[in-house]
C-alpha positions as CSV (number, residue, x, y, z in Angstrom):
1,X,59.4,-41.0,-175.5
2,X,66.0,-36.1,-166.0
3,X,64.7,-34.0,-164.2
4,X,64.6,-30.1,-164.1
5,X,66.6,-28.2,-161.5
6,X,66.1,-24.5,-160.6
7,X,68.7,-22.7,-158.1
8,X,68.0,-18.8,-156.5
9,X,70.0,-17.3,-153.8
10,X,69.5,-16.5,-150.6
11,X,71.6,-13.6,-148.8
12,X,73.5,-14.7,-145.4
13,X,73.5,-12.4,-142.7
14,X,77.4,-12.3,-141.9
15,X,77.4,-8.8,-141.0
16,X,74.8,-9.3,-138.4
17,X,76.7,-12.6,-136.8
18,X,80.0,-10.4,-136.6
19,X,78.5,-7.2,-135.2
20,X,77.1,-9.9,-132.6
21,X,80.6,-11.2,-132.0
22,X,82.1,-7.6,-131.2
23,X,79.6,-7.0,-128.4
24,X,80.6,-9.6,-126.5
25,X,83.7,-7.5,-125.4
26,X,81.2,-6.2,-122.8
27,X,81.9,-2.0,-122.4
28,X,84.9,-1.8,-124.1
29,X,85.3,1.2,-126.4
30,X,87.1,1.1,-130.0
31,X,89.4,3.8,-130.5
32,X,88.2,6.5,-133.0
33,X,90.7,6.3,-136.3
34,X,90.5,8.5,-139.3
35,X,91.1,5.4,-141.7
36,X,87.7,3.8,-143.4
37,X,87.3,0.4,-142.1
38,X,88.7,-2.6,-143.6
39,X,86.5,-5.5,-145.0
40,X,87.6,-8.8,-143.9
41,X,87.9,-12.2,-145.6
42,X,85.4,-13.4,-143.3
43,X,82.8,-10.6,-144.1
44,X,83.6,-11.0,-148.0
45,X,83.2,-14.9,-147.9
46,X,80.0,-14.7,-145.3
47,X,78.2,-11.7,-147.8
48,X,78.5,-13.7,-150.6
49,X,74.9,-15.9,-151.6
50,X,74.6,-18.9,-151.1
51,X,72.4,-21.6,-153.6
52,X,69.7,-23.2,-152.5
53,X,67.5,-25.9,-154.3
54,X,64.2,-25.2,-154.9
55,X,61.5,-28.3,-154.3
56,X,60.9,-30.4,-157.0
57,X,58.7,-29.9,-160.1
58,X,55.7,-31.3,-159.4
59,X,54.6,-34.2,-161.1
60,X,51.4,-33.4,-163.8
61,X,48.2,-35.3,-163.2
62,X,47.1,-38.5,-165.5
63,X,44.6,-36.1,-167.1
64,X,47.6,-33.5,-167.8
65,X,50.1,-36.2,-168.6
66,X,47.7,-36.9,-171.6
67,X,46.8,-33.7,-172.5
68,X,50.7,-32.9,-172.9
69,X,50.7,-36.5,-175.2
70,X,51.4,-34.7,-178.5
71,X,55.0,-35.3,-179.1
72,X,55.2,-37.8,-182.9
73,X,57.3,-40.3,-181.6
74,X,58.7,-42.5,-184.3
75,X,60.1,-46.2,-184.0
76,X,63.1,-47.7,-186.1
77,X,64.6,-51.3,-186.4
78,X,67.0,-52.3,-188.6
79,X,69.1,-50.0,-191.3
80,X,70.3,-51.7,-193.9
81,X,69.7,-52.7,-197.6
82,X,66.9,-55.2,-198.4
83,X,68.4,-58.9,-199.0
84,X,67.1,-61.5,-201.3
85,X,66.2,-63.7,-198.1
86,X,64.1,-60.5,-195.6
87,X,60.7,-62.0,-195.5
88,X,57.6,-59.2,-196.7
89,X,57.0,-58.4,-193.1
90,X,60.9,-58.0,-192.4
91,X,60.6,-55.6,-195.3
92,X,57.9,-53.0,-193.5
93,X,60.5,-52.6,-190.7
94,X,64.1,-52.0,-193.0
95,X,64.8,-49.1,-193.4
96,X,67.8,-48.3,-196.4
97,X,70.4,-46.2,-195.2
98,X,69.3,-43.6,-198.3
99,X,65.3,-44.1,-197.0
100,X,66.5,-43.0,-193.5
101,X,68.5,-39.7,-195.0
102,X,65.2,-39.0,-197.5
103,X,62.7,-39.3,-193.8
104,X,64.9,-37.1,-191.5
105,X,65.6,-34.6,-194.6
106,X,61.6,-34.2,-194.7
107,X,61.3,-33.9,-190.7
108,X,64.0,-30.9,-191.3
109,X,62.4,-29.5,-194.1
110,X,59.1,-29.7,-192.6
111,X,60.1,-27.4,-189.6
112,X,60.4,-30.4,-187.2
113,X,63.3,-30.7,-184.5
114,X,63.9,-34.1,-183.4
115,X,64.7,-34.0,-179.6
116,X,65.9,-36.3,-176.7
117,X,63.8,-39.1,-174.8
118,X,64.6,-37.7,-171.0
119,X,63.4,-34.0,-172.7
120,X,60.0,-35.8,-173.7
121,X,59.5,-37.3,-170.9
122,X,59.8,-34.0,-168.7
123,X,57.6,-32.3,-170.4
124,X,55.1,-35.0,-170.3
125,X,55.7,-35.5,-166.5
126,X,56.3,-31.7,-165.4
127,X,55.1,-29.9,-168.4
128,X,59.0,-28.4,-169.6
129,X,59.2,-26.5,-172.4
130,X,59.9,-28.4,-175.8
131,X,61.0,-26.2,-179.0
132,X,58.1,-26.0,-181.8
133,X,57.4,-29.2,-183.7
134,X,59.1,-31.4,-181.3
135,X,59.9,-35.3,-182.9
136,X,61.4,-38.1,-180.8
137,X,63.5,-40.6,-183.2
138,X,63.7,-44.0,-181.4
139,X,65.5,-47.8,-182.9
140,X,64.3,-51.1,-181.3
141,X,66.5,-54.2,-181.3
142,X,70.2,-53.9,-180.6
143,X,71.0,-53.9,-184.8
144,X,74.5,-53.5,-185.2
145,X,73.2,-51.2,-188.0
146,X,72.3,-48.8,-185.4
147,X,76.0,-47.7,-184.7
148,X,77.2,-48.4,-188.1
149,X,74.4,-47.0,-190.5
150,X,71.8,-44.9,-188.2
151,X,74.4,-42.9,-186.0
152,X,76.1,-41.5,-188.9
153,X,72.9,-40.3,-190.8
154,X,71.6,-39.1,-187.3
155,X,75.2,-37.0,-186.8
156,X,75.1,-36.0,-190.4
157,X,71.6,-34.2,-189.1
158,X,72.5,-33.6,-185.9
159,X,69.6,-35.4,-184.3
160,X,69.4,-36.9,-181.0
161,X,67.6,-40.7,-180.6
162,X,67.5,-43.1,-178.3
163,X,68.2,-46.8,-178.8
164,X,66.9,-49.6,-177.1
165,X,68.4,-52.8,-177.1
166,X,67.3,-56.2,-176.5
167,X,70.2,-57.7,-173.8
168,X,70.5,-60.8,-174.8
169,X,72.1,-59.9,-178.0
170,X,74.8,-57.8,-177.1
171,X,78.4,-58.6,-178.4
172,X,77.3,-61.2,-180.3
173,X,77.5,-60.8,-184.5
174,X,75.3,-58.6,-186.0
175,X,74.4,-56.8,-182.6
176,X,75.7,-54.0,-180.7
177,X,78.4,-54.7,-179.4
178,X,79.3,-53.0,-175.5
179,X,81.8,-50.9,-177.0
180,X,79.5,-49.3,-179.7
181,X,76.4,-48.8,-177.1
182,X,79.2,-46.4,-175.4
183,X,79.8,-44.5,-178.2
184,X,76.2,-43.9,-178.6
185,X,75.8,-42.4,-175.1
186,X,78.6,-40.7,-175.9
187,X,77.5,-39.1,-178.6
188,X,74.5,-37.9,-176.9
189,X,72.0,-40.8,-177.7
190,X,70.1,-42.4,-174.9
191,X,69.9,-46.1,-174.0
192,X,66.7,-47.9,-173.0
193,X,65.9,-51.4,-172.6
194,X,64.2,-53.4,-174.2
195,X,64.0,-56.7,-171.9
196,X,66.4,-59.4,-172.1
197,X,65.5,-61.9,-175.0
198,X,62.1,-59.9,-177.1
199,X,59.4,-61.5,-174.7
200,X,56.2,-60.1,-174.8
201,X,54.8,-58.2,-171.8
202,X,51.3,-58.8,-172.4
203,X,51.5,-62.7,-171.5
204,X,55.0,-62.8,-169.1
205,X,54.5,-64.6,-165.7
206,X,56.7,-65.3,-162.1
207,X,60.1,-64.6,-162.2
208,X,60.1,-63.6,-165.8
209,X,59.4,-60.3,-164.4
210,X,63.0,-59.8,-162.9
211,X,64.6,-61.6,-166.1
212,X,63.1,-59.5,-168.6
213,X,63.0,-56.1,-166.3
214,X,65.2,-55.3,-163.8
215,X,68.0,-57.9,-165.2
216,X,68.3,-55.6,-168.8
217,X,68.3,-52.3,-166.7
218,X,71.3,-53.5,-164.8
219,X,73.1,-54.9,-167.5
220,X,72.8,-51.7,-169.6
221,X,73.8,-49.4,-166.8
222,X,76.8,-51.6,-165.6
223,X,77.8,-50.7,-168.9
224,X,77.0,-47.2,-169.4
225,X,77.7,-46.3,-166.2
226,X,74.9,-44.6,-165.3
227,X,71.2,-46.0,-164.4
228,X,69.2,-47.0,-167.1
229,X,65.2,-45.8,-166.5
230,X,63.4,-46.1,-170.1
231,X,61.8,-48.6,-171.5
232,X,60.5,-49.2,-174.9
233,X,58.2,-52.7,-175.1
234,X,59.1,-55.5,-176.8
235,X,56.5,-56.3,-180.0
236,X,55.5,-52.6,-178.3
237,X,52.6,-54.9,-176.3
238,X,51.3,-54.3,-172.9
239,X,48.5,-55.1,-170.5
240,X,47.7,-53.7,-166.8
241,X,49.5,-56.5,-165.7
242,X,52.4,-55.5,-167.2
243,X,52.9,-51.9,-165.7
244,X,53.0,-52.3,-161.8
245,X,55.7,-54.3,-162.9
246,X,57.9,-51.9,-165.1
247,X,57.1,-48.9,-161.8
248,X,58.6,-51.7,-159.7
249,X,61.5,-52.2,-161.7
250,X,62.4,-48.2,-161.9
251,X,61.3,-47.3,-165.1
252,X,60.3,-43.6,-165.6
253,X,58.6,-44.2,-168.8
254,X,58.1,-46.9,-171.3
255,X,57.0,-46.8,-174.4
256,X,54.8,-48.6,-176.8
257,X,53.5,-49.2,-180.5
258,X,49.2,-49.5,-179.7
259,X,47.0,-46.8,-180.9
260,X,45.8,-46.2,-177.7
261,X,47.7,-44.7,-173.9
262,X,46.4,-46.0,-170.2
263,X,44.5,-42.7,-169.3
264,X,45.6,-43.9,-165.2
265,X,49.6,-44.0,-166.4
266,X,50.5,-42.1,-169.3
267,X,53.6,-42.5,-168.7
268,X,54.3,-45.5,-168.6
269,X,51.9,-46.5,-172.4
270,X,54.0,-43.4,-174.4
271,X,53.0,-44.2,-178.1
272,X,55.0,-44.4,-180.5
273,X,54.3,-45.7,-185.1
274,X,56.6,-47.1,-187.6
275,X,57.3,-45.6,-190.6
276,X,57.7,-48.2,-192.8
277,X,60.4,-47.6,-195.8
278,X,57.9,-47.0,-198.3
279,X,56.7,-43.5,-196.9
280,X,58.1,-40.7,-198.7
281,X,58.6,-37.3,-196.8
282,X,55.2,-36.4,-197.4
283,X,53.5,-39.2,-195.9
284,X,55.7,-39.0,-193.1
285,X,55.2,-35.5,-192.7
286,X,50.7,-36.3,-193.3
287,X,50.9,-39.1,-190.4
288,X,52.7,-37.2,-187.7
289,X,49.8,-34.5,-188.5
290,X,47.2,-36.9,-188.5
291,X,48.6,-39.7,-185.7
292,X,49.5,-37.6,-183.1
């Protein structure tokens, strides 16, 4: 489930440097004048502070990573009404438009305040503040139903989310197309990826590394225009073979649907459940007690 920056100021010694400058006129002597001395552009501009960046936030440890792992983090697929031909497993993971409204009403009413991916990743990584009852809202896939049906529910809210797209399917009928993973980030959502074609990461091998890694982070930010550094795991499966990999590939965090993290990198096993359609606000509200 960006890094923070903090600035201070530093005052310049310009009064010293110029009082330096006049005593290289040797033993001349200024003539006395009744007038108060002027302040020059020079003095004004060289007074003035100038900002300095502090060192980095330093990174927590495994143990602290873990200890921050708190954050409910909530996975999404498709949102849409049920059709005569979903199978009964295609049925756990619809969501109805109305089912949606009902789950984010109850995160609202129970005091919870969904907030970004890169903001749940900071504070896992450098321990940043989050406001009370935090909730990250993700949606696997690429559905086309994630522009059309979950963006407006989430706006209607004001919620952020991110989305994480398989690659493969993009522009093609029924997915997202470029245009509408733009409009996402430009409503304040975030893009992951979520590999090129749905493999899973527990049992890839050779090149598929690059194909299902650093080829879907490329794609995404030659689209977005900006890098791409979240991941969310296909099937949400992983093994240790896996996450040397996703480092290598630049991800800052990835994210995953097991019931257990890597204690050695957090970071990189964020968990994450699915509430399946069935779950009224109060179950919702029980398992993000009782899960997380």
């Amino acid at each position: 489930m960006t890094s923070v920056r903090r600035r201070d100021f530093l005052a310049a010694g310009g009064a010293l440097l110029l009082a330096g400058c006049s005593r290289s006129d040797g033993d001349r002597v200024a003539t006395p004048t009744t007038s108060a001395p002027s302040t020059s552009a020079a003095e004004t501009s060289s007074a003035a502070p100038s900002p300095t960046e502090e060192p980095a936030p330093t990174p927590g440890t495994p143990a602290e990573i873990l200890a921050r792992s708190t954050v409910p983090v909530l996975c999404f697929h498709q949102i849409r009404e049920f059709r005569a031909d979903d199978s009964a497993y295609a049925r756990t993971i619809i969501t109805p438009p109305a089912v949606l409204t009902a789950q984010l009403q109850a995160l609202r009413d129970g005091g919870y305040t969904p907030v970004t991916a890169p903001a749940v990743v900071d504070h896992l990584q450098f321990g940043t503040a989050l406001p009370d009852r935090p909730v990250l809202l993700t949606f696997d896939d690429g559905s086309v139903t994630h522009a059309t049906a979950a963006l407006p529910v989430l706006q209607q809210f004001g919620f952020p989310a991110a989305f994480f797209p398989m690659t493969v399917v993009l522009d093609k009928p029924d997915w997202l197309s470029s245009d509408q993973l733009r409009e996402l980030d430009a409503a304040g959502m975030t893009i992951g990826a979520h590999s090129w074609d749905h493999q899973r990461m527990d049992q890839l091998t050779g090149d598929q590394w690059t194909e299902q890694l650093d080829a879907p982070a490329a794609t995404l930010a030659g689209i977005l225009g900006h890098p791409v550094d979240l991941l969310a795991y296909p099937h949400g499966m992983w093994n240790q073979e896996a996450l040397p990999h996703v480092a290598t590939a630049g991800y800052r965090a990835a994210f995953q649907l097991a019931d257990t993290t890597d204690p050695a990198q957090p970071l990189l096993t964020i968990r994450r459940i699915m509430p399946p359609p069935t779950w009224d606000g109060a179950t919702l509200l029980a398992h993000l007690e009782s899960d997380f």
